[in-house]
Phi, psi and omega in degrees: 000138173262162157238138212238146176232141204224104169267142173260132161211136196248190172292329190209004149199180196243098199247146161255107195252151167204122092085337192297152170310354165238005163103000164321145134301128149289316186219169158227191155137133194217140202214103196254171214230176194240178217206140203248132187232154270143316185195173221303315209247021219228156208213093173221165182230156192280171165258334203286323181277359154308289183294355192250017075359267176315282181320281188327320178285320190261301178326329191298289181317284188326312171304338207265353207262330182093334181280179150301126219291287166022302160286357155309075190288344179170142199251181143212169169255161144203180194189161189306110210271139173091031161228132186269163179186099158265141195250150164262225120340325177234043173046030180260113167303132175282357177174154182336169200256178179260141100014136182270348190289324199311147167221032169282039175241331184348288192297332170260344170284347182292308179285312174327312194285318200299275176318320183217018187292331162307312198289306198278352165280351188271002219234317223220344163075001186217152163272123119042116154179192199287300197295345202246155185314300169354275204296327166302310175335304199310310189314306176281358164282316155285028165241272181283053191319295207295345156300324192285343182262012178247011205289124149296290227228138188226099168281137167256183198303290167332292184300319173284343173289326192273325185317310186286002181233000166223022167058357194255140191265089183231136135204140173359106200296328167313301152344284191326318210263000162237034168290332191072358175232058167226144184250095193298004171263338160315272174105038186188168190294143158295115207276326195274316167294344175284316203285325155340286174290345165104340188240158172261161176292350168271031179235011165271161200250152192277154200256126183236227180252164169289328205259351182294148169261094188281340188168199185235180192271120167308166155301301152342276186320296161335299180301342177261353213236303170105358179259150203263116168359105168113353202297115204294151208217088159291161180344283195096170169191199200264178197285343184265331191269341149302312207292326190287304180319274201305344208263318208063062160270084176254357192234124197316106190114347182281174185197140171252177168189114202268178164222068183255228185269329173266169178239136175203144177246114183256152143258117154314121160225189174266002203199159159267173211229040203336138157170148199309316206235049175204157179227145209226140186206136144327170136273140180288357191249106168359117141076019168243173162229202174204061176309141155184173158314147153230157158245133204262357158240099165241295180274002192280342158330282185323317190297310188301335141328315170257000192249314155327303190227036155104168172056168188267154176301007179248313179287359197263342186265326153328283180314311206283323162336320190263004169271148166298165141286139195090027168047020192058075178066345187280148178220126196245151174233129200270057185253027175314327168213062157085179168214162188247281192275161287009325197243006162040029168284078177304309012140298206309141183247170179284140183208148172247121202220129177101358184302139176232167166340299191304309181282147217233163180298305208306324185288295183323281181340282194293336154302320188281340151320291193295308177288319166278339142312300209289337193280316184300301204319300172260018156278226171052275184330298153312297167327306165311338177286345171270023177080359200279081196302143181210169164309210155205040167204137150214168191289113163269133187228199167087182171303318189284336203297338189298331169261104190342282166335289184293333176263333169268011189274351182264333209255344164272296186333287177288327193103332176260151175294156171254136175248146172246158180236159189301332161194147179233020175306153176292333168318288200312321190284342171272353139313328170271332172299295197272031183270324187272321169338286215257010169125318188316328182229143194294354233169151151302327176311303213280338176286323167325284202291330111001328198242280180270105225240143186294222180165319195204171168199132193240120189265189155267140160252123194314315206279288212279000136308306155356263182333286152000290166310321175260017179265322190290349180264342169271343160299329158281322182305317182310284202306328190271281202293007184233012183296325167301321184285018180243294167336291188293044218222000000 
């Protein structure tokens, strides 16, 4: 029997899915790291708890699974696209990686669009903003020179975690594409968008497939890791289009809808879909892609939410339950670190908005719920103004998908039915990616129907769409009336 192993590294933790050659899950195990803020706007993570993640997990696994590391046919990573990590001459990080949630970049994605916005949507399929590596680079070179004159090397997350267990310096073209120094027409890094940014192309990793087999597991590694010497290691790529992949959107018209540390609504298309408030990625599946929406805090609200003011997410979704809808009048908007569609706004904050005497923890809890619907809600809307065909089921996937309450308060939101599947970590997808890597699955097809199996389904309820829908116009008004005064701020 073979076996496939898939590591995860998410906004705030790290899951390890193994495997069988026939699409069994075998193990789990999830190990979650801090997420680091130095000032109001500013969003980073350590690599060392990346890697003290990673050891803790495949160690896990194997022990929680029985088998022999041995058995173990082949690993991948993926890991949340656009977090940076520079490096030095002897590939040792000079400071913590930036976070793509970080938005200390405003002013410079602001001169970058002022100066090159054409250039680089025609170039890069996207505008100038806070989340893509550009525009942070351009930041820490003016902000932090001495870190910015000593950088050799530019890791994104995924590639330094597989660096540290095979030495080989790679990363992906999908990665690539989501950097801002890749010329998606091309197909290969940009000296003028690099140059943008202050660096050249050789401090960037050479670029293969997600499905290429880059190197083995080390003697170092093995030993820290618990995985066995020699072990083969593909590329990999990043987490939401595993999560679409592991979900079985593989076919032109699926549509996910996540609830991860980002909220994001994907369409399967045959093409991309170049706009200011849509972010466009290859598909690991020949010739597709996934355009969607994004909302930049959604279940990562819900965590900053539980970790602030207490109790576990089963009792917090337990209390929300007993609220109507529409939270009695409270209205929460999940702009904890700025937001992207509708408003490509960084500037914009988080609010609690409508509170009275009369409300309870439980009514928050359920604003907060409530509130990051209402934001896919107005993703969604855009998307539909761009024309775009789709089902009408979609997959729902991330973390957040785990709650009863939150999928059907999204799935009333939006109108559509949710499927839910037995699992849609981005873990299973780097596992079914490297199944296909090394043979095990004839396909990304063939790896679906192997793999992936429904589990639940949460329909709408009409009456509470309705409802929902006039609830959603004092929730834009709110959002409109308070965007200047978070602009002059």
């Amino acid at each position: 029997m073979k076996y496939l192993l898939g590591v995860d590294f998410g906004g705030g933790a790290s899951k390890a899915t193994l495997i069988s050659e026939k699409g069994q899950i075998i193990a789990e195990n999830t190990v979650e790291y801090p997420t680091y803020h130095p000032s109001a706007d500013a969003c980073e993570q350590a690599p060392q708890d990346w890697l003290d993640a990673l050891c803790t997990n495949t160690s896990a696994i194997i022990k929680k699974s029985g088998i022999c590391a041995t058995d173990i046919s082949a690993v991948a990573i993926d890991s949340a696209t656009h977090t940076s990590l520079v490096c030095d001459k002897d590939f040792v990080p000079l400071r913590n990686a930036i976070h793509w949630t970080d938005s200390r970049s405003r002013a410079e994605a602001l001169t970058l669009d002022r100066l090159y916005g054409d250039e680089i949507m025609s170039k890069t399929y996207h505008r100038p903003s806070t989340i893509w590596t550009q525009a942070q680079l351009l930041w820490l070179k003016e902000n932090e020179p001495e870190v910015f004159g000593k950088i050799s090397y530019i890791f994104f997350e995924k590639d330094y975690i597989r660096f540290f267990l095979t030495g080989v310096f790679v990363t992906d073209y999908i990665e690539a594409e989501g950097s801002m120094l890749y010329n998606c027409n091309e197909q290969k890094w940009d000296e003028s968008l690099c140059a943008m940014a202050g660096i050249t192309t050789d401090m960037l990793p050479p670029l293969v497939k997600p499905t290429d087999i880059i190197g083995k597991i080390t003697a170092e590694a093995s030993e820290k890791t618990g995985l066995a010497e020699d072990t083969p290691v593909i590329c990999g790529t990043t987490d939401t289009v595993l999560e679409v992949f592991a979900s079985g959107a593989v076919n032109k018209g699926d549509v996910t809808v996540k609830l991860a540390t980002a909220g994001r609504i994907c369409v399967i298309t045959d093409k991309p879909y170049p706009d200011r408030h849509l972010v466009n990625y290859s598909h690991v599946a020949d010739g597709l892609w996934y355009p969607g929406t994004a909302t930049k805090a959604a279940a990562s609200s819900y965590r900053w939410y539980r970790d602030t003011f207490g109790e576990d997410y089963r009792e917090l979704d337990s209390g929300a339950e007993q609220i109507p809808l529409g939270s009695d009048g409270m209205f929460f908007h999940p702009y904890i670190n700025g937001e992207l569609t509708p408003y490509g706004e960084p500037s914009l904050c988080g609010s609690f908005t409508g509170v009275r005497a009369t409300h309870t923890k439980p009514h928050f809890t359920r604003a907060v719920l409530e509130g990051v619907g209402y934001s896919l809600l107005d993703s969604k809307r855009y998307l539909d103004s761009l024309g775009i065909d789709y089902n009408k089921t979609a997959t729902v996937i991330g973390g957040g998908a785990k709650g009863k309450l939150w999928r059907q308060i999204v799935a009333d939101m939006l109108g559509i039915e949710l499927v839910v599947t037995t699992s849609s970590d981005s873990s299973l997808g780097s596992a079914m990616l490297a199944g296909v890597a090394i043979g095990v699955f004839k396909n990304p097809e063939d790896a679906v129907k192997k793999c992936v199996q429904i589990a639940d389904k949460t329909v709408p309820i009409k009456e509470n769409t309705e409802k929902y829908a006039e609830l959603f116009k004092d929730y834009k008004r709110i959002a409109d009336a308070l965007l200047p005064i978070y602009r002059e701020r």
